[in-house]
C-alpha positions in Angstrom: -6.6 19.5 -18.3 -8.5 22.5 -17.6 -12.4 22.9 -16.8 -13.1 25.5 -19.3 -12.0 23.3 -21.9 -15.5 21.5 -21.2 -18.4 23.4 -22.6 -21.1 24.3 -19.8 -23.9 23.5 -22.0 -26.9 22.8 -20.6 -27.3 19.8 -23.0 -25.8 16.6 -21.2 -25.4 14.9 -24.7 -22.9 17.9 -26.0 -21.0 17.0 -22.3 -21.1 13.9 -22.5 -19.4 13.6 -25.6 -16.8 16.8 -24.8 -16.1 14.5 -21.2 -15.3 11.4 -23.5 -13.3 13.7 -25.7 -11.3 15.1 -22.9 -10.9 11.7 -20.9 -9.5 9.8 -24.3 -6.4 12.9 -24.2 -5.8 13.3 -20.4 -2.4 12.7 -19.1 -1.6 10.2 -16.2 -1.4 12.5 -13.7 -4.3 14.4 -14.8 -6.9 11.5 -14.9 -8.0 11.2 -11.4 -8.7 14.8 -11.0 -10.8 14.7 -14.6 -12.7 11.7 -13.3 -13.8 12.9 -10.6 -14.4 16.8 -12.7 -16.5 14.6 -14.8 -18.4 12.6 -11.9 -19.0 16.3 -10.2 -21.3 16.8 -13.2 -25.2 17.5 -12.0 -26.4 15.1 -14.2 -24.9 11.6 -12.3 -26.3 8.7 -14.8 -24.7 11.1 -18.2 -21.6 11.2 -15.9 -21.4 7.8 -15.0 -21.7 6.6 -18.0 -18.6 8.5 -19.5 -16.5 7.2 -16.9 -17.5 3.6 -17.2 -16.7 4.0 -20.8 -13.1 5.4 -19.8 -12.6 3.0 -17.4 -13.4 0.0 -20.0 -11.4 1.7 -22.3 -8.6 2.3 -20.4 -8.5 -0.9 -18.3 -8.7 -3.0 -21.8 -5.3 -1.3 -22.7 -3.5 -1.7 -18.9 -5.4 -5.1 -17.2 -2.3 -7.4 -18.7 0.5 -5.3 -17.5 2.1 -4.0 -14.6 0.6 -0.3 -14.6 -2.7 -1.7 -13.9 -2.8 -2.4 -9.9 -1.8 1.7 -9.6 -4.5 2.5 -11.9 -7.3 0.4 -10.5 -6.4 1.6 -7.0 -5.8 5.2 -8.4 -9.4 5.1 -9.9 -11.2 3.0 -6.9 -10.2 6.3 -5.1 -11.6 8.8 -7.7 -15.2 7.0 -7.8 -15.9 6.5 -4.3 -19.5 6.6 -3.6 -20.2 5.1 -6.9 -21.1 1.5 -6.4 -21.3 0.7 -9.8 -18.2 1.8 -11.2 -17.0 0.3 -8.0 -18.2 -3.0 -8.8 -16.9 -2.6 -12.6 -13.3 -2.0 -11.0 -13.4 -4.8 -9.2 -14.4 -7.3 -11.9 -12.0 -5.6 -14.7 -9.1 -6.9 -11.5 -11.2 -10.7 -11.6 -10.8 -10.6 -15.4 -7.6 -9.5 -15.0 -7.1 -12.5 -12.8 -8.7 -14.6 -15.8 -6.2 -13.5 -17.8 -3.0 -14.1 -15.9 -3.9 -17.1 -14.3 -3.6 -15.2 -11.1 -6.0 -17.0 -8.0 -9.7 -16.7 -8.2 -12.6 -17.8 -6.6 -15.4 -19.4 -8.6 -17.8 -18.0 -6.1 -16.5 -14.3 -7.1 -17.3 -15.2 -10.7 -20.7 -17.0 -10.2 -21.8 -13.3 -8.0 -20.4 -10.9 -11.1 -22.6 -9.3 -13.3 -23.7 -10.2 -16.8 -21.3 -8.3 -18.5 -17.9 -9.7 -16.5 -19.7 -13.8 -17.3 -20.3 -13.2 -20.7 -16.8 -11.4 -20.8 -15.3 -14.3 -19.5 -17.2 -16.7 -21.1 -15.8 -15.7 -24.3 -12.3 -15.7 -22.9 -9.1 -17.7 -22.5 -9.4 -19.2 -18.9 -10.6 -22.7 -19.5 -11.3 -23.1 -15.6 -13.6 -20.5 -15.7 -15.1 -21.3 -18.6 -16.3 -24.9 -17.3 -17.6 -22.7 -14.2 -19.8 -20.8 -16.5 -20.7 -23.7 -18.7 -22.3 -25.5 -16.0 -23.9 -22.1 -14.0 -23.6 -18.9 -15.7 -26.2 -16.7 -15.1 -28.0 -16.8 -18.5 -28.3 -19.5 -21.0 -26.8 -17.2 -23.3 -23.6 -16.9 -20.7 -23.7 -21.1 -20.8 -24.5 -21.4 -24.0 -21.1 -18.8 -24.7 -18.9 -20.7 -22.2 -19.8 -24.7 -23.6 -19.2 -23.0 -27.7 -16.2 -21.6 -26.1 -15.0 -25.2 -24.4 -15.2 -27.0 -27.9 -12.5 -26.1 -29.6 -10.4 -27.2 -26.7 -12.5 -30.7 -25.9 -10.9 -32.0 -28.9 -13.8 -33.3 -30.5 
């Protein structure tokens, strides 16, 4: 990784995509320090959003395995100060949960944003789609979670 490798161009769109570029090729043991290159960036919302979309990305490819706990808690540190990739972090590990029938709270669920319910919703975990069937946030989060649920009612 190396800084001059991003162009300095006073248009955030031309960063933003050369920060996505350069976060879909970093290394392991280059990606904290070019997440938190990338969240230096004067423009925080541009910034922001390329490392949510690296952190989806990358957390799609490592939430069923083992390498994911390091990662999360490797990236937790790199966006401190940054509540809502925080609070994305923390519901990629409920989903992970989800996922690998690892313990969860319903209450944990029920709190998450829109994006982790309708995630979910969609998903596997029977359990937590009968939570969301009966009080997902949205009706289109319910309505997700009960189409979901039919194919295993058996009817």
């Amino acid at each position: 990784m190396n800084i001059d490798d991003i162009p300095q161009d006073p248009d955030e769109h031309v960063r933003f995509t050369a920060y996505l570029n350069q976060l879909q090729q970093v290394g392991d043991a280059d990606e904290v320090d070019l997440v938190s290159l990338v969240l230096s960036d004067p423009d925080e919302t541009m910034a922001q959003s390329a490392v949510l979309r690296h952190l989806d990305r990358r957390a799609t490819d490592l939430h069923t395995g083992p390498a994911y706990e390091g990662w999360a808690q490797a990236m937790a540190q790199a966006t401190i100060g940054r509540p809502f990739l925080a609070q994305r972090l923390r519901e990629w590990s409920l989903f992970r949960a989800f996922t690998l029938k690892l313990p969860w709270q319903p209450d944990d669920l029920l709190t998450s944003s829109n994006w982790l319910q309708l995630k979910t919703a969609a998903g596997t975990n029977i359990e937590a789609t009968e939570v969301l069937a009966g009080a997902g946030r949205t009706k289109r989060i319910r309505n997700t979670a009960r189409a979901n649920l039919k194919p295993h009612s058996g009817s």
